[in-house]
N, C-alpha and C positions, 0 to 999 in steps of 0.2 A: 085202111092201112095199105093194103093190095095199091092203088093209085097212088096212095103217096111215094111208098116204095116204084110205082114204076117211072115217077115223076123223078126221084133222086137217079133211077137207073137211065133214066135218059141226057145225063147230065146236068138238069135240071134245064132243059129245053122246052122240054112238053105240055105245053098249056092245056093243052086239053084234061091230059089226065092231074097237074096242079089244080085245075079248075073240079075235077069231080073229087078229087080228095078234100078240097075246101067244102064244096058242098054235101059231106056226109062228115066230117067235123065237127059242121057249122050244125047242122043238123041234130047229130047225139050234144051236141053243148045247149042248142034250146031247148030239148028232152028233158036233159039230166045233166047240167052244166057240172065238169068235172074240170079238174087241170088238166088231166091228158089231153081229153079234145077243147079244150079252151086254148091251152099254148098250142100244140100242131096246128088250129084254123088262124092263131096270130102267125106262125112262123108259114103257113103258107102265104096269107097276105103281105108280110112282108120280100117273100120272096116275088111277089106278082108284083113287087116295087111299092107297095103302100108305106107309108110312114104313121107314127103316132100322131104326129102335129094338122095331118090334115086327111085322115081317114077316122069318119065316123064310127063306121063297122070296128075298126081297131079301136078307138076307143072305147067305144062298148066294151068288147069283148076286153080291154084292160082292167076296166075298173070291174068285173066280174069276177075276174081272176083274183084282183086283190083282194074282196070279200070272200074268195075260197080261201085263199091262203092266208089271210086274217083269221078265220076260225083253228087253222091250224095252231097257232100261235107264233112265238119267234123262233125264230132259224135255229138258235143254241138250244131251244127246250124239244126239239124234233126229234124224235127216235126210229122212224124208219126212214130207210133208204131212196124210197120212191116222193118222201114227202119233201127231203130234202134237194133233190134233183128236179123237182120241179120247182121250190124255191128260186132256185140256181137258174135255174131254163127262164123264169119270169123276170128277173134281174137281169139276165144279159139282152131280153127283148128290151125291156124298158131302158137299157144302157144305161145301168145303174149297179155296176160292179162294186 
């Protein structure tokens, strides 16, 4: 988080620290794949300019995501706040509003 945060605080300039925030992301997501570090290590890749259409790594890490948020169930039956904001946060990766 510290990296990612200092990557947004550099205007988002900072490759170095986008670069170690993806890799401790990426890291707790093959641990213990969650939505939190699953969407932050897509939305840094995207911000490193990656696309769905022709990043491996991003598609991985998409179709992972979907089987979290598959267990969850659908969006209308979601009763906490963090479940549904990461819904939302995977949707607008996938640009699929």
């Amino acid at each position: 988080r510290i990296y990612k945060d200092m990557f947004f605080s550099s205007g988002f300039q900072d490759a170095g620290h986008r670069e170690q925030a993806y890799h401790w992301y990426r890291k707790a997501f093959d641990v213990e794949p969650s939505l939190h570090s699953g969407i932050n290590a897509a939305v840094l890749l995207i911000a490193a300019g990656q696309h769905f259409e022709d990043s491996k790594e991003l598609r991985l890490i998409g179709m992972k995501l979907g089987c979290l948020l598959a267990r969850k169930g659908c969006v209308e039956k979601m009763q906490y706040y963090w479940d549904v904001g990461f819904y939302l946060g995977a949707q607008i990766l996938a640009n699929d509003p």
